[in-house]
C-alpha positions as CSV (number, residue, x, y, z in Angstrom):
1,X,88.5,130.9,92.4
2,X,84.7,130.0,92.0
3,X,83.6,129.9,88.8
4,X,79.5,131.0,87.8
5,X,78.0,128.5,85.5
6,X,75.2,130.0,84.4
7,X,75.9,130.5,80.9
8,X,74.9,134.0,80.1
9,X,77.1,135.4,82.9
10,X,79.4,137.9,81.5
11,X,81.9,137.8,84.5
12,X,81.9,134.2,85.9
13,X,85.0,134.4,87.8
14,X,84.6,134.8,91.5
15,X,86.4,134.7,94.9
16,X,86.6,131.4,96.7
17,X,84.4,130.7,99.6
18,X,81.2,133.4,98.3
19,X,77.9,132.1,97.8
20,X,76.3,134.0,94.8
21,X,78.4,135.3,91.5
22,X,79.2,139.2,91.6
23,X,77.9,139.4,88.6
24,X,74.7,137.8,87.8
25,X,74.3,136.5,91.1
26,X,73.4,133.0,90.5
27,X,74.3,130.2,93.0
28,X,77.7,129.3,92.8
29,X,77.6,126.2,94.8
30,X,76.2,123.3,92.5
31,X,74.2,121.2,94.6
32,X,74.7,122.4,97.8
33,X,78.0,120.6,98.0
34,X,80.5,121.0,94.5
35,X,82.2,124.3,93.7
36,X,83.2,125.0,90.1
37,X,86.6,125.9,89.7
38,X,87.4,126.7,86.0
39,X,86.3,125.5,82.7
40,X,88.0,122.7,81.2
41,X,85.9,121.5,77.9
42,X,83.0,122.2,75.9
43,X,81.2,119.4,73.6
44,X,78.2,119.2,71.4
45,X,75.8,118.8,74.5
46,X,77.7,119.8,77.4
47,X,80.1,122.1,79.1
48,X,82.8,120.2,81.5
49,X,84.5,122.0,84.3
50,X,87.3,121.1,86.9
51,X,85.8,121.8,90.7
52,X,85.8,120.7,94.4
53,X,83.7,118.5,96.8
54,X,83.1,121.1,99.8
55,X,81.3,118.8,101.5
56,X,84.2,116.4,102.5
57,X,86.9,117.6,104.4
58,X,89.9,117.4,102.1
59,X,87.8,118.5,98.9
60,X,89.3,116.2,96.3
61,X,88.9,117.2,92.8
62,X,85.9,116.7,90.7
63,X,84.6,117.7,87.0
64,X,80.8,118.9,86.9
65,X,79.0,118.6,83.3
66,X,76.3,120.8,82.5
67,X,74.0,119.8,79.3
68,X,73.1,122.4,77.2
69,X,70.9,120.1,74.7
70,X,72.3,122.2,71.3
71,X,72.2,120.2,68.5
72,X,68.6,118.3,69.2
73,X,65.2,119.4,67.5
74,X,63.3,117.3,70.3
75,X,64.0,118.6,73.8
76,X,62.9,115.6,75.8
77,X,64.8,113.1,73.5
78,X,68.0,115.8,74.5
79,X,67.3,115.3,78.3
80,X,67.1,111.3,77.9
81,X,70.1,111.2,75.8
82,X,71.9,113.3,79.0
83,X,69.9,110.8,81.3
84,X,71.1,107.6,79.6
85,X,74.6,108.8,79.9
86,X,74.3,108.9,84.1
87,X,72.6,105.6,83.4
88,X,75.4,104.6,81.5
89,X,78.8,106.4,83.2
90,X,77.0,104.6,86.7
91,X,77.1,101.2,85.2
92,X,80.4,101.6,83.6
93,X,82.0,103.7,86.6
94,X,82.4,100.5,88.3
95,X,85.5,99.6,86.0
96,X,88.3,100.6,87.5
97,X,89.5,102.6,84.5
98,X,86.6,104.5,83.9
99,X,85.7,107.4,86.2
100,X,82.5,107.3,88.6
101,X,79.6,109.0,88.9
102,X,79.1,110.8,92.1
103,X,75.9,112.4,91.2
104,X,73.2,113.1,88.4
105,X,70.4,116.0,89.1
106,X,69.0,119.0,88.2
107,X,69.8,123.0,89.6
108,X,68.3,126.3,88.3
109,X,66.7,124.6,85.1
110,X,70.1,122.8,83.9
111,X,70.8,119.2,84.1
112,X,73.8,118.2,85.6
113,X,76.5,114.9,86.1
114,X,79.0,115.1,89.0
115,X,82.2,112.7,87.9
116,X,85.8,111.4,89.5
117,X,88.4,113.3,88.2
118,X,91.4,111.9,87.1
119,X,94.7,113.8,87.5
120,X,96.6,113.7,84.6
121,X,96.9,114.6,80.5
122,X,95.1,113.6,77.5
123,X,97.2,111.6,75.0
124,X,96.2,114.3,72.5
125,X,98.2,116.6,74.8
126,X,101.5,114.3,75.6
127,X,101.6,113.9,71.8
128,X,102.2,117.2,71.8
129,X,104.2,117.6,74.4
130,X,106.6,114.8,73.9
131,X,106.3,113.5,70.0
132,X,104.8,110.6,68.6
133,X,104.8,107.2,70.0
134,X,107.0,104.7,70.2
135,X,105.8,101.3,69.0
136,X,106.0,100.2,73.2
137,X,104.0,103.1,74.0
138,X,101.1,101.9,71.5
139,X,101.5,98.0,72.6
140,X,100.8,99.7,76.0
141,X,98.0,101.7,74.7
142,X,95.9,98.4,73.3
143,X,96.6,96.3,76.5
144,X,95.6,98.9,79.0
145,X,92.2,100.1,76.7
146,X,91.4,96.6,75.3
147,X,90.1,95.7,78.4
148,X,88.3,98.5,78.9
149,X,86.4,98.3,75.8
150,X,85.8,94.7,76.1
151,X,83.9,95.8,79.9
152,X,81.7,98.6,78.2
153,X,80.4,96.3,74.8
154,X,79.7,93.4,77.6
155,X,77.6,96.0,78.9
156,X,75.7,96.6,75.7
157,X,77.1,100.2,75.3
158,X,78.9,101.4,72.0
159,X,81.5,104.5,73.1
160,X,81.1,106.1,69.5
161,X,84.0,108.8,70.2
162,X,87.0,107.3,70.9
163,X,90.0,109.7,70.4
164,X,93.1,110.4,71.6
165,X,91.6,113.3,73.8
166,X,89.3,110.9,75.7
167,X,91.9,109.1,76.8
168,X,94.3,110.4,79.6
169,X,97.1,109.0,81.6
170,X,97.1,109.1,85.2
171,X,99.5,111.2,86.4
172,X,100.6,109.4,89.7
173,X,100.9,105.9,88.8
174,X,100.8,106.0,84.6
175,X,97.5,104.3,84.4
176,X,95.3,104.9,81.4
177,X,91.5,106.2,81.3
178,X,88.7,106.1,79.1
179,X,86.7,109.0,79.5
180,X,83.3,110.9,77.9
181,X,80.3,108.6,77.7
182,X,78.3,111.7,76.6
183,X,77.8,110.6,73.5
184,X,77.6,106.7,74.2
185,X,74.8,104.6,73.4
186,X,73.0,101.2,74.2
187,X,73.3,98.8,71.4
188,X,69.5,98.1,71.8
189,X,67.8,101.1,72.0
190,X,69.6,104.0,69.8
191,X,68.8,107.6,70.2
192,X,69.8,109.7,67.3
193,X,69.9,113.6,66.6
194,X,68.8,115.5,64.4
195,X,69.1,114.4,60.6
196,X,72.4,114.4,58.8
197,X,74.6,115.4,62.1
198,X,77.2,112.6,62.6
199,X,77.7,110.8,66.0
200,X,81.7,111.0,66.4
201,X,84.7,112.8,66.1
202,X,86.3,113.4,62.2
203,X,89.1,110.7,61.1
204,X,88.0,108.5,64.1
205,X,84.6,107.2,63.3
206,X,84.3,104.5,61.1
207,X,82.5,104.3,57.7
208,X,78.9,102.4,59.2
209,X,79.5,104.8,62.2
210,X,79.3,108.2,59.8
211,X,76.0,106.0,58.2
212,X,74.3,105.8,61.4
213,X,74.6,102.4,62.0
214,X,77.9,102.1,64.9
215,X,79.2,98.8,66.0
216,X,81.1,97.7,68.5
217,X,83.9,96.7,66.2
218,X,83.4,100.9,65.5
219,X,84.9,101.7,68.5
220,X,88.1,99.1,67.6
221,X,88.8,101.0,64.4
222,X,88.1,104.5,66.4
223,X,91.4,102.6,68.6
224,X,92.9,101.9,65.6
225,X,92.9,105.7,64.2
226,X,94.3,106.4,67.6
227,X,97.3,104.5,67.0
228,X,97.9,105.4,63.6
229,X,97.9,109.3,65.0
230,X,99.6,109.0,67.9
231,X,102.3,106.6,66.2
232,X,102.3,109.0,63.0
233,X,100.6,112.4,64.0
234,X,99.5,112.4,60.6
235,X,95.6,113.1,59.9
236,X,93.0,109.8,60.6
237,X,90.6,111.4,58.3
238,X,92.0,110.4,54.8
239,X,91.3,107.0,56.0
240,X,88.0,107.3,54.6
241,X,88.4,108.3,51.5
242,X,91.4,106.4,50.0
243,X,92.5,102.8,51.9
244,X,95.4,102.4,49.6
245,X,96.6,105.5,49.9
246,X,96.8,105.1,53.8
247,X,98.7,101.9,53.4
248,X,101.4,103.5,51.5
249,X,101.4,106.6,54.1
250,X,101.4,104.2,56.9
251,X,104.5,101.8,55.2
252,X,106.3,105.3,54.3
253,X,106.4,106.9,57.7
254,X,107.1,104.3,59.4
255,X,110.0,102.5,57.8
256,X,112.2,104.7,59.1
257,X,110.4,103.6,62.6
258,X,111.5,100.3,62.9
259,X,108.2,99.4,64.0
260,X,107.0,95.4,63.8
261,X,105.5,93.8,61.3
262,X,103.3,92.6,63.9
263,X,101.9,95.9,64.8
264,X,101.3,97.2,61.4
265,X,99.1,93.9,60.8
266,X,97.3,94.7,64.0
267,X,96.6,98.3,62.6
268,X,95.6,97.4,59.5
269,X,93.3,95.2,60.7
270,X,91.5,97.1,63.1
271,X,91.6,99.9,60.4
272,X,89.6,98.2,57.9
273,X,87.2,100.5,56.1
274,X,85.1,96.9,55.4
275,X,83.5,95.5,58.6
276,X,83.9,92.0,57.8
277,X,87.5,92.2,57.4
278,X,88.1,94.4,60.3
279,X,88.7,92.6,63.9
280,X,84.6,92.1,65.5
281,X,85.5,91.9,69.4
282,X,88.4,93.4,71.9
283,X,88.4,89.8,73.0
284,X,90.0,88.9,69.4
285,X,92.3,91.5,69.1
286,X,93.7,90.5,72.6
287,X,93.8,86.7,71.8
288,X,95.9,88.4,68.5
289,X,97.9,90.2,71.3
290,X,98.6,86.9,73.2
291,X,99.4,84.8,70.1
292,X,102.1,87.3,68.8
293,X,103.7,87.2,72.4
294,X,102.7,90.4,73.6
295,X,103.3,90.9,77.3
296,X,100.9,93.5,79.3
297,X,103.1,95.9,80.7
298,X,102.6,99.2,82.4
299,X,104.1,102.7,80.6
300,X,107.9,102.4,80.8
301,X,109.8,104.7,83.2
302,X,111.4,107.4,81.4
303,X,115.1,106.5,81.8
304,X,118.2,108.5,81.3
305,X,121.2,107.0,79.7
306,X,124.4,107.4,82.2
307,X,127.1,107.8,79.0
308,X,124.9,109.8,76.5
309,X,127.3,111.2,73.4
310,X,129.7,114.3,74.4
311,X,127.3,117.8,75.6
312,X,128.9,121.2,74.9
313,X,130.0,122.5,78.5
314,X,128.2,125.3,80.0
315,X,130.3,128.2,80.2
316,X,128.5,130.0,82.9
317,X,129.8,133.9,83.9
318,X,129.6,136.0,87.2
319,X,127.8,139.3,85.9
320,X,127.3,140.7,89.3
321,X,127.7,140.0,92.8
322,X,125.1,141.3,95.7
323,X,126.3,142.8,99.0
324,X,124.3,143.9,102.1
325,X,123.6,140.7,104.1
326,X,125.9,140.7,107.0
327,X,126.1,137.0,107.5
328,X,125.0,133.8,105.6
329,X,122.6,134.0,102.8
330,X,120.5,130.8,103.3
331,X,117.8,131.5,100.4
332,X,117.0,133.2,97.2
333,X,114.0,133.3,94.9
334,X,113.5,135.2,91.9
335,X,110.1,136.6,90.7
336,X,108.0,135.1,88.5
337,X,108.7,138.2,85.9
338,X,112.2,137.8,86.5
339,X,112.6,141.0,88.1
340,X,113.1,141.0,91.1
341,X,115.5,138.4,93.2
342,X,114.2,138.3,97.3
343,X,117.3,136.9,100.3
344,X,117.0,135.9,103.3
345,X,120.2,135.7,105.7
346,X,121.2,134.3,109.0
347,X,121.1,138.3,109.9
348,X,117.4,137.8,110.6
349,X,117.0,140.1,107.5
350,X,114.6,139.6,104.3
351,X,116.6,142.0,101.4
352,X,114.5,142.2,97.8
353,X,116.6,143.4,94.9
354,X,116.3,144.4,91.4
355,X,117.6,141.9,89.5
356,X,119.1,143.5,86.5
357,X,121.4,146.6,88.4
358,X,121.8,144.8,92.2
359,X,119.7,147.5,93.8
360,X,118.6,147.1,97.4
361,X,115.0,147.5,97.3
362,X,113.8,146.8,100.8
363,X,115.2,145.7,103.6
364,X,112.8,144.0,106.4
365,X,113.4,142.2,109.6
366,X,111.4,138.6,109.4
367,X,110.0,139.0,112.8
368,X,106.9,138.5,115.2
369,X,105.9,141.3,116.9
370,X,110.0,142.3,119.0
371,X,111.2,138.9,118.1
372,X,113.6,138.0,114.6
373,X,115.3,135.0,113.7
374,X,117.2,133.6,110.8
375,X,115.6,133.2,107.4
376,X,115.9,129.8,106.1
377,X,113.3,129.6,102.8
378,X,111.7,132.3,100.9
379,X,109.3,132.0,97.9
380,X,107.1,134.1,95.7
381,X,103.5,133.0,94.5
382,X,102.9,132.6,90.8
383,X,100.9,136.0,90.8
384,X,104.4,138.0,92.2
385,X,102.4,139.9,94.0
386,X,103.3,138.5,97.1
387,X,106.3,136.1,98.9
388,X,106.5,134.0,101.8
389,X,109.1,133.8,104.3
390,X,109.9,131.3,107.1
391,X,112.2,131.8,109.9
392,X,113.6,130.2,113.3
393,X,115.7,132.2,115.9
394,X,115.7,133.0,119.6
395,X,114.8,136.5,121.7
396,X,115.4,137.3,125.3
397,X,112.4,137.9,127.3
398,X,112.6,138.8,131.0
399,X,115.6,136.1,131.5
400,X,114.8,133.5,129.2
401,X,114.6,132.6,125.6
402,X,111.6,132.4,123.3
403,X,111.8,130.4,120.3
404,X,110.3,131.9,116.8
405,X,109.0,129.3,114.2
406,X,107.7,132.4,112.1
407,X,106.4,131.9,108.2
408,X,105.3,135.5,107.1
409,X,103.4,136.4,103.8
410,X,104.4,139.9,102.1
411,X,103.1,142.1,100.2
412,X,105.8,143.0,97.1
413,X,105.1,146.1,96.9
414,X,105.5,147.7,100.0
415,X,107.0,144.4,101.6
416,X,104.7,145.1,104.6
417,X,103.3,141.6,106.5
418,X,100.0,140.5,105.8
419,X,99.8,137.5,107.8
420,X,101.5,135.1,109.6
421,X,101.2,131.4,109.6
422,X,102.2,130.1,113.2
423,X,101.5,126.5,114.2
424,X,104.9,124.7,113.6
425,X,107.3,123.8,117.1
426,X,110.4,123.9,115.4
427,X,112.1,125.7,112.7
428,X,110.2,126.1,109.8
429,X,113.4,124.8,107.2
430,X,111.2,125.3,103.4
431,X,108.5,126.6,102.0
432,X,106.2,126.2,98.5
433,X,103.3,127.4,97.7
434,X,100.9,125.6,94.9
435,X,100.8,126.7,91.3
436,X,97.5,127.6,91.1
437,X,98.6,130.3,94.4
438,X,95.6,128.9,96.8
439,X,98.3,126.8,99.2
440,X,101.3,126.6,101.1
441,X,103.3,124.4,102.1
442,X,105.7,124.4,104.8
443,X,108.3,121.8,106.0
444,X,109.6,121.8,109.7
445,X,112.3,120.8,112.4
446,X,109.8,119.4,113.7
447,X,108.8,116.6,111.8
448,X,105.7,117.5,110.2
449,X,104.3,118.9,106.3
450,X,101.6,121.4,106.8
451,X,99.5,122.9,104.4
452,X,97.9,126.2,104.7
453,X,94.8,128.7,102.7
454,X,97.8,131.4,101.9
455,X,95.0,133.9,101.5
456,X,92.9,133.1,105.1
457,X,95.9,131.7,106.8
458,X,93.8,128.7,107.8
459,X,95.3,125.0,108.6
460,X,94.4,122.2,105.9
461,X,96.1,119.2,106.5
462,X,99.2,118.3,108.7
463,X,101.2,115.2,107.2
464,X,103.5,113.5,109.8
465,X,105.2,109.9,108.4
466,X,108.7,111.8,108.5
467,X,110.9,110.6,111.5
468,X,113.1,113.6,111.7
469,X,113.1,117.2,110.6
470,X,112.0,117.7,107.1
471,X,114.2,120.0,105.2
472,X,112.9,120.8,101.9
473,X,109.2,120.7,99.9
474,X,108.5,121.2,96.5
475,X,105.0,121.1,94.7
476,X,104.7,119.2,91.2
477,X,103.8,122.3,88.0
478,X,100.4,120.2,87.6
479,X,99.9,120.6,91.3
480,X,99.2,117.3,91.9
481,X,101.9,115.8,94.0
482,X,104.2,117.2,96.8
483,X,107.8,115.9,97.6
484,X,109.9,116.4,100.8
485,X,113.4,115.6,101.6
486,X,114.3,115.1,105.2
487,X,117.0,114.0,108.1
488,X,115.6,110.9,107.8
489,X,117.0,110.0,104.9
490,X,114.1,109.5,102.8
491,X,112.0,111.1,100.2
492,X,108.3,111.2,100.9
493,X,105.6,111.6,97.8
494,X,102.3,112.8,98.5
495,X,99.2,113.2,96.8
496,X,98.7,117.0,97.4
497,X,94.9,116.8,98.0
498,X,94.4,114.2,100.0
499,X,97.9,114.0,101.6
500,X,98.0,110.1,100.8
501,X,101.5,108.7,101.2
502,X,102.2,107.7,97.8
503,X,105.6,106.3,98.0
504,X,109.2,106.7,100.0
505,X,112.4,106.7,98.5
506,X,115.4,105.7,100.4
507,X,118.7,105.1,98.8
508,X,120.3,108.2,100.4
509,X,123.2,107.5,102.8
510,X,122.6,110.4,105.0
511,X,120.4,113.4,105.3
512,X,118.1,114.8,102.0
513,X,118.9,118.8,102.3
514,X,116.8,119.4,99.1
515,X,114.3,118.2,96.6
516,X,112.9,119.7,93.2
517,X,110.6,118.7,90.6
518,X,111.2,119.3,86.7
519,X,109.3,121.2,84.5
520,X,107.6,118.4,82.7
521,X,106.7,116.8,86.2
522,X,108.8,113.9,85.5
523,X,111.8,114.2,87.3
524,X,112.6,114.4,90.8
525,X,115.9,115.5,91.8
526,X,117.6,115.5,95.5
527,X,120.6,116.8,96.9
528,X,122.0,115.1,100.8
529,X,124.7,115.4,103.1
530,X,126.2,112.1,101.9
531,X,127.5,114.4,98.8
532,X,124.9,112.8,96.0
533,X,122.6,114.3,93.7
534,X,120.4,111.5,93.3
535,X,117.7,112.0,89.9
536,X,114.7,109.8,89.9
537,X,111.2,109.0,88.4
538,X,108.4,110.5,89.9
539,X,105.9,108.4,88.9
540,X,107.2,105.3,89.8
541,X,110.6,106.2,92.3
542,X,112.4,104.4,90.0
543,X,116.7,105.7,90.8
544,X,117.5,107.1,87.4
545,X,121.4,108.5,87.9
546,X,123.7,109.3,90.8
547,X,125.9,112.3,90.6
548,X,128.9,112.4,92.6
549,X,131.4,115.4,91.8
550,X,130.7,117.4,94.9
551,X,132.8,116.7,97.7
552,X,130.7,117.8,100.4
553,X,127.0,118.4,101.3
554,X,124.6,119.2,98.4
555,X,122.4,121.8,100.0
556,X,120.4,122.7,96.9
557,X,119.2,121.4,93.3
558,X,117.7,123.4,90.6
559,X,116.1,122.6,87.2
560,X,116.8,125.4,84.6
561,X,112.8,126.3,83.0
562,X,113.4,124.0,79.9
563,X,114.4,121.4,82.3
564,X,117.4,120.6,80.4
565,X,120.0,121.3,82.6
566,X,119.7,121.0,86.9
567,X,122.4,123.1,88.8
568,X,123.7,122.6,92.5
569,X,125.3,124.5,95.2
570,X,127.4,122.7,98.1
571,X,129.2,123.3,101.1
572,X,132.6,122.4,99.3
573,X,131.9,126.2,98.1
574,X,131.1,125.1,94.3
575,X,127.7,125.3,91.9
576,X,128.0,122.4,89.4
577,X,125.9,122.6,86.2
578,X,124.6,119.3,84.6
579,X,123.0,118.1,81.7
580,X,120.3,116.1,82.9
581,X,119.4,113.5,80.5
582,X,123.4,112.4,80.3
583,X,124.3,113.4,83.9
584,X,127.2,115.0,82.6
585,X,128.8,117.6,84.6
586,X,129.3,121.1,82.1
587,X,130.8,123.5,84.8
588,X,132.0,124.1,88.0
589,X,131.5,127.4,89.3
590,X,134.5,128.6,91.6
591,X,133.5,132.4,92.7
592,X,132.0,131.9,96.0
593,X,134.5,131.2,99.4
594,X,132.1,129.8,101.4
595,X,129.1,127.6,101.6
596,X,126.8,127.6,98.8
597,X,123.1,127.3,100.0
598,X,120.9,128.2,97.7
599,X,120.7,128.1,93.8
600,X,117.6,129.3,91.6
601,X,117.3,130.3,87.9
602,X,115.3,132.8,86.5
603,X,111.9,131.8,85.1
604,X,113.1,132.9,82.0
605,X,116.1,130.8,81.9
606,X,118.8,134.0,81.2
607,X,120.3,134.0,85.1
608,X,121.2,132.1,87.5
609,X,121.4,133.0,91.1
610,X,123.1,131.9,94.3
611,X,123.2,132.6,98.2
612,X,126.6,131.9,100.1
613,X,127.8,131.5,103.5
614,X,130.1,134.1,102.5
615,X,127.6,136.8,103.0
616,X,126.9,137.2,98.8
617,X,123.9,137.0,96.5
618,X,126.0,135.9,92.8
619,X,124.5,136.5,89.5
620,X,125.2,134.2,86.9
621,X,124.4,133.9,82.8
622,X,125.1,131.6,80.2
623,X,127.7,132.9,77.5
């Protein structure tokens, strides 16, 4: 999608690859060279949005900001402020922590900045997402942004809006960013707005700051508001208007914490309403750091206890059973509405049901012109409009045999082929396609990852450090990173735009038959012919639990939507249902009489479904 950014456009969304907006038919390519994508933030000078670098080959990420000057009564003072920031974000994109600038320049009458983006959430958003912060998590906080801070005041520049949105954590390797110089100024040479409009976010600035008069011990007690949220979530603002009363709040919450001594002093010190009292440099409240024995660490791996307290079992029912494949079912998928379930079987056939009665809807034959072969992975996109299909088989052709290495995108509604990927040599094992619906990805017999434009069909990127066949891919929600399990024995993780190796994982015995990715992007889980469900970090490959009930080959994993509980289907005929956090095994599901192959829940969490070597589609649900 190619988004218009001129502001008065009533429709900006646009197809990829066009050149001029359907609409109002401004230039949608910024620069010659960066293609806005969607909008991701909107400030008091400046709209922010997420977009691509065409000009390189694997067009990495990148956020564009246009200045729209609001809030100024002198219009040149408005473009120097914007100019001093690509002054500024230049000088400071050096740091390693703060992103770059790639470009500063002007289009259609707009000013613009072109910046790194950095893959990841804003602590504003993993406060919500996981709950307040443990006191380790806001050690790690001061360690990791300390430094930062004390790089940007050597430089003479103030931040001014230091918040927990302006902050995110890398998704890949945990690290932490400071972000948004819009509103950052020189200490030397201040440029103000209009009167009585205050430079800063409410609850974060500190008192000299809302008088005009900011400091670089300002942006210490804009850290320190940070803490105090993200260890409290209670409001920052009352801090300036009753310091006692924020003491008492602070003591009362916390108590029940066990949180140091030693940190409250910190806080309350870098919290101080007076400026004498509060801490003047990050180099003294790192030297405070070192003297209390503070050690700089990086974010600690989520970890999963292995004997977690008693879970209730899951007490899992067989509601229907599907008939109509003639041999084994290798795959199911079910539709992002949870309507529709979609097979594939060693019958060469692709069956789509509905969901709710076991109705046949369509039956197709996954071939290439005369040619079928068996269908190993199916998948829909997150529109369910369409599903891909990928196949491997043999024909007879005037005495000899032609292999098929067929993926196939369909259209759902009349399950006709609209185009075919071809390009792998050996059977195409899994496919995934990205959640914003733009790629897929296939895995192969023959060694290679390839990623594909599902909508053109064209080849992006081939990824080849896997020895033997790769078995199974599956894409990160954020769509960020890409996992594969193979014969090899390993586990690969990529960085999905670039295809950068980011790490292998390799404490399987024998050969990885499938990998999946939690909800929350935090968990990897993988299933092998050596009988193990292994559960791991994703962020730093860290083994988290080993599960070993199953007696034979674990061909598939599952995570349920809330990410909660992970099912599996094996060869020794059984699906096993586990609490993930404990790794306690709930159920044991006994209905099928052969192989179990594939295992999928609804996206609403109500069903679960699985494909057999015994020739049945089974639906499950929780009582």
């Amino acid at each position: 999608m190619s988004y218009c950014l001129n502001p008065k456009c009533l429709s900006p969304q646009n197809p990829n690859d066009v050149e001029f907006c359907h609409h109002c038919k401004s230039r949608l390519l910024i620069n010659q060279r960066y293609r806005p994508l969607e909008p991701i933030g909107r400030g008091g000078f400046a709209r922010t949005f997420k977009a691509i670098d065409d000009y390189k080959p694997s067009k990495p990420y990148c956020v564009i900001k246009q200045f729209h000057g609001k809030g100024f009564d002198d219009a040149e003072k408005s473009k120097e402020l914007f100019h001093r920031e690509a002054v500024l974000q230049e000088k400071l994109g050096k740091h390693p922590h703060i992103p770059e600038l790639f470009a500063h320049f002007t289009q259609d009458d707009y000013l613009y900045l072109v910046q790194e983006f950095i893959d990841g959430r804003n602590l504003n958003q993993e406060l919500k997402e996981k709950g307040t912060f443990s006191e380790a998590k806001i050690w790690q906080l001061l360690e990791n942004l300390l430094p930062v801070l004390q790089f940007v005041h050597k430089n003479q520049v103030i931040h001014r809006d230091i918040k927990p949105e302006n902050i995110i954590r890398h998704s890949v390797d945990n690290r932490l960013y400071l972000v948004d110089f819009g509103i950052a100024k020189l200490a030397t040479e201040p440029i103000l707005p209009k009167t009585g409009t205050v430079i800063g976010s409410e609850g974060y600035t500190a008192p000299e700051q809302h008088e005009g008069k900011p400091r670089f011990t300002s942006d210490l007690y804009s850290l320190g508001a940070t803490c105090y949220h993200l260890l409290t979530w209670a409001d920052p603002s009352r801090l300036l208007y009753s310091w006692v009363d924020w003491q008492k709040e602070l003591t009362d919450r916390l108590e029940t914490r066990d949180i140091s001594d030693e940190l409250i002093q910190i806080l309350n010190k870098l919290l101080q309403p007076d400026i004498s009292q509060r801490y003047q440099s990050a180099e003294q409240v790192l030297h405070n750091l070192d003297r209390e024995g503070i050690q700089a660490t990086t974010e600690p791996p989520l970890v999963f206890p292995t004997s977690a307290a008693k879970t209730q079992p899951e007490f899992w029912k067989c509601v229907n059973t599907f008939t109509g494949h003639q041999w084994d079912v290798f795959t199911v998928a079910i539709s992002p509405d949870s309507q529709i379930l979609a097979s594939g079987s060693s019958d060469h056939t692709i069956k789509t049901w509905d969901l709710q009665t076991g109705t046949t809807l369509y039956t197709k034959v996954h071939h290439t012109g005369e040619r079928s072969g068996d269908v190993y992975s199916i998948t829909f996109s997150p529109s369910g409009e369409t599903l891909v299909s990928a196949s491997w088989g043999s024909a007879y052709y005037a005495q000899r045999t032609t292999m098929t290495k067929t993926i196939q995108l369909w259209d759902l509604i009349t399950m006709e082929v609209l185009r075919s990927f071809p390009g792998h040599s050996s059977s195409v094992n899994s496919v995934a396609i990205s959640p914003d619906g733009q790629t897929l990805v296939s895995g192969s017999g023959d060694k290679t990852i390839k990623l594909w434009d599902l909508h053109i069909g064209k080849l992006i990127n081939t990824l080849t450090d896997h020895s033997e066949s790769v078995n199974s891919v599956a894409i990160s929600p954020n769509g960020q990173i890409l996992a594969s399990g193979s014969t090899d024995t390993t586990i690969k993780i990529w960085h999905f735009a670039t295809g950068k190796l980011i790490n292998t994982l390799t404490d399987h015995l024998k050969s990885v038959k499938s990998v999946a990715i939690s909800p929350d992007g935090q968990i990897l889980a993988s299933g092998s012919t050596d009988t193990t469900i292994k559960i791991w970090h994703l962020a730093s490959g860290e083994l988290l639990n080993t599960l070993t009930e199953h007696s034979e080959s674990v061909n598939s994993v599952t995570f349920s939507p809330d990410g909660q509980i992970l099912a599996s289907g094996s060869t020794d005929t059984t699906i096993k249902i586990w609490h993930l956090a404990s790794g306690e095994l709930l159920n044991t599901l006994t209905e099928h009489s052969a192989s179990v192959n594939s295992v999928t829940f609804s996206p609403d969490g109500q069903i679960l479904a699985s494909g057999s070597a015994d020739t049945t589609i089974k639906i499950w649900r929780c009582d």
